[in-house]
N, C-alpha and C positions, 0 to 999 in steps of 0.2 A: 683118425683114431686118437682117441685125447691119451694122456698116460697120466695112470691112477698115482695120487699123492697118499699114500699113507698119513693120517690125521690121528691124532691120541685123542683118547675118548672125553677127553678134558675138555678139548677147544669146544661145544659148545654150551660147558658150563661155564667158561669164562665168560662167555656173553651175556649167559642169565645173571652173573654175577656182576657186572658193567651196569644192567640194569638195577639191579635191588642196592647196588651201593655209589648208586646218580651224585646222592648230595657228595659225598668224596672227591668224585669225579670234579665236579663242583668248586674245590676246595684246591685242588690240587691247578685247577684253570687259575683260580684267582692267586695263587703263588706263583705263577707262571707271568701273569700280569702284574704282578708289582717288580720280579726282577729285571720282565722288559721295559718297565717304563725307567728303572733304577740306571740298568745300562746304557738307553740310547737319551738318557734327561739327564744324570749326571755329567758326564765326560765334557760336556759344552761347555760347563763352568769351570774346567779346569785349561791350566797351560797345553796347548801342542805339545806333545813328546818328541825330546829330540834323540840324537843318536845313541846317548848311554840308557834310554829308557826301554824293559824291558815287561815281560807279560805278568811277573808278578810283581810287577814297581810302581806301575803308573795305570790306572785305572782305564784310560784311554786305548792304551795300547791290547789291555785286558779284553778291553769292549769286543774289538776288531778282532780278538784273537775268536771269542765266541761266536760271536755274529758272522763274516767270513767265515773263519777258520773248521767251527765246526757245525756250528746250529742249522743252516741255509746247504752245506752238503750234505749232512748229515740226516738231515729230515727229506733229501730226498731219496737216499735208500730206503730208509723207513717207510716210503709210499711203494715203493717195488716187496720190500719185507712182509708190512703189516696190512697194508691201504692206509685207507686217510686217518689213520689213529690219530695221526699229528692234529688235525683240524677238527677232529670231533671232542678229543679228550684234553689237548696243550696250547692250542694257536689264541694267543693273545685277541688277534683281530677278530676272530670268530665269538669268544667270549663278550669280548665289548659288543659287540654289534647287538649282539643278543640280548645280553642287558639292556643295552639302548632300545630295542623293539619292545621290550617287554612292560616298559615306562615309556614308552612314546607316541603318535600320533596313530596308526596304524593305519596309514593309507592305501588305498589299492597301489601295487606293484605299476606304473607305466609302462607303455607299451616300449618305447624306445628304449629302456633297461632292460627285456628279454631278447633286444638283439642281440645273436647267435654270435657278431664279431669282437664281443668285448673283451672274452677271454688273451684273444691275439695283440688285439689294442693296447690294451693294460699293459702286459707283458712287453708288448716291444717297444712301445712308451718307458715306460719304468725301463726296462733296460737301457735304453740308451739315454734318460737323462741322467743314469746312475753314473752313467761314463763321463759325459759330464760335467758335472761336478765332484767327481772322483768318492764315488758314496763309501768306497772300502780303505780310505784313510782318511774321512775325516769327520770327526761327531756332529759338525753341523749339517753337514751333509746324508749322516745318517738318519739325524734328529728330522728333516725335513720331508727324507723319500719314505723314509720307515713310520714316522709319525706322522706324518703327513696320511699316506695311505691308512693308518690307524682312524687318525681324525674322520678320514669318506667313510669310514667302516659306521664310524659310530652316528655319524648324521645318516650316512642311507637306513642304517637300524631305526632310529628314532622318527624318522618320519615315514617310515613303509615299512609295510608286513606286524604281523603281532607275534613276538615269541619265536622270531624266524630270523633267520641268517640270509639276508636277503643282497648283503655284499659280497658275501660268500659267492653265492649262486650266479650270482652276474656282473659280478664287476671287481673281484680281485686279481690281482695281477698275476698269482698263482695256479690260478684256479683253475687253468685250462691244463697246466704243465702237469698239476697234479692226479687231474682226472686220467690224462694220459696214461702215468707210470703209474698210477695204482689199478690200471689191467691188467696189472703184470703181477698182482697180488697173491699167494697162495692160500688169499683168506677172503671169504664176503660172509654180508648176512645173506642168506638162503633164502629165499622165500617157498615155499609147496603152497603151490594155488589149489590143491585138492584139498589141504586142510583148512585152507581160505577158505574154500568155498563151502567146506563140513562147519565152518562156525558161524554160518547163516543158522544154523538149525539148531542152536543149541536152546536147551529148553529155559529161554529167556532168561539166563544169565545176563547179567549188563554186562558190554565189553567197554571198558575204559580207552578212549581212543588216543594213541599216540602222538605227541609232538615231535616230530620230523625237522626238528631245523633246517638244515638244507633243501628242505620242500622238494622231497624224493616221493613220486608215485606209490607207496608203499608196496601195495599188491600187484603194481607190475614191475619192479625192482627188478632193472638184470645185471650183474655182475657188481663191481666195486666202485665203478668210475664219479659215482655222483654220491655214492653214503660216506660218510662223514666217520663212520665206526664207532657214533659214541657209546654205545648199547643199549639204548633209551628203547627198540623197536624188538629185542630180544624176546621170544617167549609169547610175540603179541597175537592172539589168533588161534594161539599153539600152532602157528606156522611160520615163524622167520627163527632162525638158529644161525648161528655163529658156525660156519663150516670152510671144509678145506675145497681147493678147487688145483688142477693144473694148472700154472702159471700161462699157459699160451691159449687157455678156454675162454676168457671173454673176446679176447682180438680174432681167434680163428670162427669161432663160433657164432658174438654178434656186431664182429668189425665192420658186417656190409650193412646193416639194420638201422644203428645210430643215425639220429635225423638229422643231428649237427657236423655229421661227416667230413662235411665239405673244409668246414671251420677248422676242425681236427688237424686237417692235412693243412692246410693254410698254418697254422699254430706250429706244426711240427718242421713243415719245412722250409718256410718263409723265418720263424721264429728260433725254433731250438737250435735247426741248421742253417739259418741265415744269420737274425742279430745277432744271436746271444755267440756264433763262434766268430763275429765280428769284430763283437765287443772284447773277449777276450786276445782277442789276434793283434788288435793295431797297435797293442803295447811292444810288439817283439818284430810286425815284420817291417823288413830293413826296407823295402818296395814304399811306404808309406813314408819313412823318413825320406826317402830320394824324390818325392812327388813333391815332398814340402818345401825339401830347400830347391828343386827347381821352380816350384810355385813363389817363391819368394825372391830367388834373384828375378824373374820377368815381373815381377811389381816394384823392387827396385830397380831395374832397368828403366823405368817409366815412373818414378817418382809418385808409386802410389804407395802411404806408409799405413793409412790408416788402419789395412789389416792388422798391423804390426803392433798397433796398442792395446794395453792389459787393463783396462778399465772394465772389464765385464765384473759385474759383482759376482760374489761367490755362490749367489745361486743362479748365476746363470752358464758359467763357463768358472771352472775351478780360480779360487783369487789368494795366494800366503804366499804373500812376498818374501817373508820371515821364514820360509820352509825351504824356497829356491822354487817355487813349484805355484806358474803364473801362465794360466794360458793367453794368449792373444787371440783375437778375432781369427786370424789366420788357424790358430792350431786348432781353438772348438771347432769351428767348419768346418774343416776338414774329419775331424773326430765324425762328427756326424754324416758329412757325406761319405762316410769311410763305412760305419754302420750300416747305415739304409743302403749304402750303392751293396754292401756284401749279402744283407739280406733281402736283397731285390738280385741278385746275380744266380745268387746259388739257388734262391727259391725257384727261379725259371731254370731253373738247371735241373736241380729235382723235381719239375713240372712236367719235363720237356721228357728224362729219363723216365716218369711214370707214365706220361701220356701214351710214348712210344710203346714201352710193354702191355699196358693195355690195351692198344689196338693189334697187340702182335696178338693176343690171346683171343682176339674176336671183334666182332663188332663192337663200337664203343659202348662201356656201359661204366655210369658215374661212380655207382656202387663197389665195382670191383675195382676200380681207379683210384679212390677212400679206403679200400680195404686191403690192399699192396702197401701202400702208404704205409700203415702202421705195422708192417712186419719192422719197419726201422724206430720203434719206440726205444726198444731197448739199447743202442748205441746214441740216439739221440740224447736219452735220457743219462748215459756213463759221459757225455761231450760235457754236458754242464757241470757234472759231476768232477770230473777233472780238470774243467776251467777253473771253476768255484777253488779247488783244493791247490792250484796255481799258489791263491794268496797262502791259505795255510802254511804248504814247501815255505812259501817267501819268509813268513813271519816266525819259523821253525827255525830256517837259517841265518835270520838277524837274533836266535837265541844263540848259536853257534851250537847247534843240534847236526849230527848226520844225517843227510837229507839225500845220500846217493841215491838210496832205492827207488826214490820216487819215478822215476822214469821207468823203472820195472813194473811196478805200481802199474803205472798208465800203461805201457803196452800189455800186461795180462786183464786189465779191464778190460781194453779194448779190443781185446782177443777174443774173449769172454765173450761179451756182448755182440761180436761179427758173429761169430759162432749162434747164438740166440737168435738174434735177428734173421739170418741163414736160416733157420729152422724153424721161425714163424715162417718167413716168403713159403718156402717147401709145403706147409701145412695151409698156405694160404692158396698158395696157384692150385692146390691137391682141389680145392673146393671150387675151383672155376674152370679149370680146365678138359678140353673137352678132347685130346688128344697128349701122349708124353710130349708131341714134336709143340704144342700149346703152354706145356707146363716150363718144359726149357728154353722157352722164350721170356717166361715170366721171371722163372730164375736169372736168367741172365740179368735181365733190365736190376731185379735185385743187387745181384752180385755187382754191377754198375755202380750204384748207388752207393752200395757200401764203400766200395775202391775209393769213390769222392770222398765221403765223412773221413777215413781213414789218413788221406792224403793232406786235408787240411789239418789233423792234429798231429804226424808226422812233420808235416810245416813247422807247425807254434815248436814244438819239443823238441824232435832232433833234427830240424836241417838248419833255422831260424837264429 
């Protein structure tokens, strides 16, 4: 039983109104892409900010407050809030791209850009070269990860698809994360395939047909995860509207259906709960520093130094001598084996924990095993959220701001979200199980799951 959202009779004339005021929409992208290119092009040219430099002093520091501090967590509530408003109506890369398709070659889409794992790829790539070369304090490193992925944005545009968002679709590094937590939407465009199919008959009116940037099926559109929001499809058919939905109706409803399932779960628990709590982990835990320096005396014990020197350039392992802040061979290696080995650990760990629950509730089947999975979107999705918000705390506290609460912060999110997640598993084992003694198997293996997510961000925050 889904539970009814009360919606104001507004919501879907905002969407006819996203529509009839595009060019705005428009206008308001192309503002968005001159302060991105302003923040991550400027700061390069300027000095390092040293320790008296603060958020409203040095433009640099400025940068990193936005970028970290707010824009990068910020926009992912707004995918749990709104859906993809961020990427239909603000994302710089989404804009470019599209202008570049629109003036570019327009070649067929290849075949190896619609594989299914690029979503994961991107993401766990980009995460962990972000680490690094430390992409949240330093502008060339910004300049490189962030314009860098700008730059694929604009070549995959200009040479594939016309008029289409075709890096969008297959190859940003967000893309997968995003589709995720905007199921969790209390908003889509709607489609009624009866009024679809009533506008075959209409008495030869032309229907003007829709451009779809994200190359969304229009008339079989289900839920939030792949529309983009911009309102360009509002009104079309006089069957797609801007409407309210329960927040746990795509996952519980067509969590087993998704063809890219598999990827999903791979993305969420290899990625959101492997790299990316990796990534934020090996700054704090003390188990890493003790590996290093026994890793380091048994290479001096043996007169092996070359781990030991700091010649990697600064795009390939972090390089500012002038900062104190110089990795050696030794430390990147490690940074990365520390990475991949945590999201390769826990990823079989939450493989192993769903595999189990799945066959407790019956015979194996892949569908219901992808569709457990994502009762953990919404705690996976508060983990990055509260890594991400790490730097902010940080950069909050080098303003000499009260910063106590933050810990509060984090355990009512993640309170919040166990409780959520809790209440998708319930609504999800409800649709597969074929006995209560079936469903309290399922719960369990959940409640499992959650106790791990929990356990490592009780790690990073209060024991670490």
């Amino acid at each position: 039983m889904s539970i009814a959202v009360p919606v104001p009779a507004f919501v879907p004339r905002v969407g006819l109104w996203m529509q009839r005021h595009g060019n705005w929409i428009r206008g308001v992208q192309w503002v968005v892409v001159l302060a991105y290119a302003f923040l991550i092009g400027v700061p390069v040219f300027l000095p390092l900010p040293d320790e008296t430099a603060h958020i409203w002093t040095h433009l640099t520091v400025f940068a990193q407050f936005v970028f970290w501090g707010i824009w990068w967590p910020f926009v992912l509530i707004s995918m749990v809030l709104l859906g993809r408003v961020w990427c239909g109506v603000l994302c710089p890369e989404g804009t470019l791209s599209e202008f570049a398709s629109r003036h570019g070659r327009g070649w067929a889409i290849p075949r190896w850009m619609r594989w299914g794992g690029w979503p994961f790829v991107a993401f766990a790539g980009t995460t962990l070269y972000g680490q690094m070369v430390s992409v949240y304090q330093y502008p060339k490193a910004v300049l490189l990860v962030l314009g860098g992925s700008t730059v694929g944005a604009m070549v995959v545009g200009y040479f594939y698809g016309r008029d289409k968002r075709v890096w969008c679709k297959y190859l940003c590094p967000v893309n997968g994360v995003f589709s995720l937590l905007s199921r969790l939407s209390p908003f889509h465009f709607k489609v009624n395939e009866a009024a679809w199919r009533a506008s075959y008959h209409t008495n030869g009116r032309k229907i003007i047909p829709v451009n779809c940037a994200p190359l969304v099926p229009l008339r079989n559109m289900k839920g939030a995860a792949d529309c983009h929001m911009c309102g360009r499809c509002a009104g079309h058919r006089g069957a797609i509207a801007l409407a309210g939905r329960s927040p746990s109706e795509e996952i519980v409803t067509f969590g087993d259906k998704d063809h890219n399932s598999l990827w999903d779960s791979t993305l969420l628990m290899f990625g959101l709960l492997g790299v990316a709590i990796g990534a934020f982990h090996w700054t704090v835990n003390p188990w890493f520093v003790y590996v290093k320096e026994m890793l380091a005396t048994w290479l001096i014990d043996r007169n092996i130094m070359w781990p030991f020197e700091t010649n990697a350039p600064w795009w390939v392992f972090t390089n500012y001598p002038a900062q104190n802040d110089v990795f050696s061979w030794l430390d990147g290696a490690l940074v990365v084996a520390y990475i991949l080995g945590n999201g390769l650990v826990l990823g079989l760990a939450f493989s192993a924990i769903f595999a189990v629950t799945n066959r407790a509730m019956g015979p194996w089947r892949t569908a219901r095993f992808n569709h457990l999975v994502q009762a953990l979107i919404p705690i996976a999705g508060a983990g990055v959220f509260i890594g991400l918000s790490a730097t902010t705390i940080n950069l909050l506290r080098a303003e000499h701001l009260p910063v106590g609460w933050a810990n509060d912060v984090r355990a009512a999110i993640l309170a919040a979200t166990t409780l959520w997640s809790l209440w998708l598993g319930w609504r999800v084992t409800g649709r597969h199980a074929t006995s209560w003694l079936r469903r309290v198997a399922g719960m369990t293996g959940i409640v499992a799951a959650l106790a791990l997510v929990n356990w490592l961000w009780l790690l990073m925050f209060w024991l670490w």
